[in-house]
Every structure is written in structure tokens, then in C-alpha cells.
N, C-alpha and C positions, 0 to 999 in steps of 0.2 A: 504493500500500500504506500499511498503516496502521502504526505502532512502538507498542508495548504492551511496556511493561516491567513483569513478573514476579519478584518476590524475585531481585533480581538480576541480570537476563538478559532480556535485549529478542526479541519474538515479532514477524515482521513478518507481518498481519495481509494476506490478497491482499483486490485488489479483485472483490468482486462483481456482477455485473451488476444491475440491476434494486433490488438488495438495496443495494447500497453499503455505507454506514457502519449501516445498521441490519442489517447481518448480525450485530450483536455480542448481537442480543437472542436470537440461536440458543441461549445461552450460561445462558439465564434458560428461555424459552420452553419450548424442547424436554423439557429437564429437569423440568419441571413437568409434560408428559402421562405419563413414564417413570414419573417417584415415584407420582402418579395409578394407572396401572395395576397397579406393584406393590402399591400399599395395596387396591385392591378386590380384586387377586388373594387377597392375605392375608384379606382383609373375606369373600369365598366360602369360602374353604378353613375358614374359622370356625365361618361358618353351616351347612358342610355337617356339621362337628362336632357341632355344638348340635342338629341334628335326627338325628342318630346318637345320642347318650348325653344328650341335652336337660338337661345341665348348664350353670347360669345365665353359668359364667365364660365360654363360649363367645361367647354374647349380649352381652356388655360387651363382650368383645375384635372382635368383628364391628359394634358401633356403632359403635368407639372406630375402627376400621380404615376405615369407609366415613367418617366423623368427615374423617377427615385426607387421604382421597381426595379429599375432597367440596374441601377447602380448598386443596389443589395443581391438584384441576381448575380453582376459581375462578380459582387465581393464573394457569392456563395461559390463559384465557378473556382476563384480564384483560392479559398480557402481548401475546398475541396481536390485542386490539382497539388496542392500546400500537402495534405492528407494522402494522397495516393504517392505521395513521394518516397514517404515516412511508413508507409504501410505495405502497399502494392512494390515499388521499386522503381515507379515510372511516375511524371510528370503527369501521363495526358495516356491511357490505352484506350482500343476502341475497342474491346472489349469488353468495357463496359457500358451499357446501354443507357444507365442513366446521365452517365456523365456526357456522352454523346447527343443524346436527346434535351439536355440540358443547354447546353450551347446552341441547338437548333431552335430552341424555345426566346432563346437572346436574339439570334440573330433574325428572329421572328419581329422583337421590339424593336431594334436599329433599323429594320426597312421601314417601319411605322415614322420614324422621325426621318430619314430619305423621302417617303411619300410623302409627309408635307412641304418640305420644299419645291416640289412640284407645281403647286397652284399659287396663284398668287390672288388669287379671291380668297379672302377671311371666309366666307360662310361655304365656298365650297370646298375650300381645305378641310374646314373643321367638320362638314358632314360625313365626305368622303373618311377622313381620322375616324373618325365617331364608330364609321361601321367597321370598319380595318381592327377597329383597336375589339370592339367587341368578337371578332373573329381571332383574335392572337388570343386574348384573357382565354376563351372557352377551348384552345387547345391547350392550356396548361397542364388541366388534371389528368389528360390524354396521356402528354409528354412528359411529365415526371410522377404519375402515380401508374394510372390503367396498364400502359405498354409496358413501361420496365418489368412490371410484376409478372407479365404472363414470358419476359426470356431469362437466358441465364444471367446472373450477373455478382458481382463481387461486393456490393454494397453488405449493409447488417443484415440481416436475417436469409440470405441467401447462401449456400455451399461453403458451411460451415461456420461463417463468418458470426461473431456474436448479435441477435436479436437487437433491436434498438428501445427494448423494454431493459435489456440487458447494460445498457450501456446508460439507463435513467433513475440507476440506484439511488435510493433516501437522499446521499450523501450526495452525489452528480446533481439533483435538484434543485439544492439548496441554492444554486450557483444559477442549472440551466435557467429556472423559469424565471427567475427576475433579469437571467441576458434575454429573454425573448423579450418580456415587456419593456426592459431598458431598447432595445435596438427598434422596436416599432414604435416607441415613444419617440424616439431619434426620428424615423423616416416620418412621421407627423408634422414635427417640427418644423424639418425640410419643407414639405411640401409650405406649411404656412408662411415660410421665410420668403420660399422663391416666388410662392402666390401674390406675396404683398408687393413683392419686387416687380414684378411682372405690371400692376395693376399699376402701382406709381409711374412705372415706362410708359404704360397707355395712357396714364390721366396727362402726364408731362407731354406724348406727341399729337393731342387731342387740343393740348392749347398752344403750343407752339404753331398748329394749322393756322385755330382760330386766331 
């Protein structure tokens, strides 16, 4: 076991199989697909707004949402090739299906911010986005839950690899569930930071016209 002292109070850390001493990037990793789906959740639930009442604040808050998705999935990408370095032996296999699926899932969001550079109509960018974005969000559970599950692959609960019940001991806990809520509380932030930013550039090139 490993001793981890926390504001006071030592956490003893069990050993994992296979995982070892990188089971501590649970702690980074996981948390970063979590905060990820909450923001595209939010990034849909926007877009579907904005093609209900095709009001432009929608459209900002649904960039600014896939925005900050985009950049907890990269961190998850990039923690995860962090992980398979220390674990697996390799940076990047393509034999694993989730990791593979994973980045097709990103590089699903990056053509969303390519295709609005394409219009330069505000309201047909943002419709055309609106529906784009709601067809990337609904392949998500496709591409990193449904698929991976039915091939073979290296992740936790697959070909011997420890359970990810296994790896969320008492003690792992203590730690994972306040980094989830710390890192989506993080990606909330964001979004309200870049939101406001966003909205001062419009209110500022709205009188600058006038």
C-alpha cells in the first residue's frame, strides 16, 4: 500500500494489480471523461434551445460548452496515453478500441469548430452548428460506452485487467469523487468566464457599429 497524506490525515492507498502505483492517475483521468460529458451534455441541451427560439445567446453558450468539452476530452486523451505508457508499454496502441474511438469522438468536435468557419451568416452558422453539434453529442455513448464493450480490449474490466469497481476502493474515493466534482466545477467556470467574454466582444462590436 501506498500512504498519501491529505490536509492532515494519511489515506493508505491498496495495491492494484496490473495498475500499481499508476492507479493514482484514476484521480486525473476518469474525471476528465465525467467533466467531458457533462459539458457536451450542456453543449446539446443548448443547441437544442437555439433551434427552438434561434436566439444567438444559445449558439455562444453551445460553442463555449463543446469549447470546454473538447478540452477535458483532450486532457482525458492525453492522460490516458500518460496511462498506457506506464501500464501497457506504449504511448498510443490501436488495439485498443476505446482509446481509438476516443480520439475519433474529438476529432468529431474539431470539424464542428472547422464547420463554422465556413458561413459567415451568424444564424446560418449557428443552425447549421446546432444540428452538427446534436449529431457528435449522440455518438458519444456509441463511441466510448456501447462499441468498446461488445470488442476486445485492455481497459479495466476486460482480459484480466482489474474491474473499475476494483480500482474505487473506500480509500480511492475519498480522493476520486471530490476530483470529479472539483474538475466539472472547473469546466462550469470556464464556460461562465469565456461566456461573459464572448458577450462583452458582442456588446463592444454592437457599439462600435452604432
Amino acid at each position: 500500500m501506498t500512504l498519501v497524506i491529505i490536509v492532515g490525515f494519511s489515506i493508505e492507498i491498496p495495491q492494484i494489480d496490473i495498475l500499481e502505483q499508476t492507479a493514482r492517475n484514476l484521480f486525473l483521468h476518469v474525471p476528465m471523461w465525467f467533466t467531458m460529458m457533462i459539458a457536451f451534455t450542456m453543449a446539446f441541451y443548448f443547441s437544442i434551445r437555439y433551434l427552438n427560439d434561434e436566439e444567438m445567446k444559445w449558439d455562444r453558450k453551445a460553442e463555449t460548452a463543446t469549447a470546454v468539452g473538447l478540452i477535458f476530452g483532450i486532457c482525458g486523451l492525453l492522460t490516458g496515453s500518460l496511462w498506457a505508457r506506464f501500464t501497457w508499454g506504449t504511448w498510443w496502441t490501436f488495439a485498443e478500441p476505446r482509446m481509438n474511438l476516443s480520439a475519433l469522438a474529438m476529432m468529431i468536435f474539431v470539424a464542428y469548430f472547422i464547420l463554422r468557419t465556413a458561413f459567415n451568416d451568424p444564424e446560418k452558422r449557428a443552425k447549421i452548428s446546432a444540428v452538427y453539434n446534436i449529431f457528435g453529442v449522440t455518438t458519444i455513448p456509441f463511441l466510448l460506452y456501447i462499441i468498446p464493450r461488445q470488442l476486445p480490449s485492455l481497459h479495466p474490466g476486460a482480459d484480466g485487467n482489474p474491474a473499475f469497481s476494483d480500482m474505487t476502493a473506500p480509500e480511492l474515493r475519498i480522493i476520486f469523487y471530490p476530483a470529479v466534482i472539483g474538475f466539472i466545477g472547473l469546466s462550469i467556470w470556464m464556460m461562465d468566464i469565456i461566456n461573459r467574454y464572448k458577450r462583452i466582444k458582442e456588446l463592444t462590436e454592437e457599439a462600435q457599429i452604432s
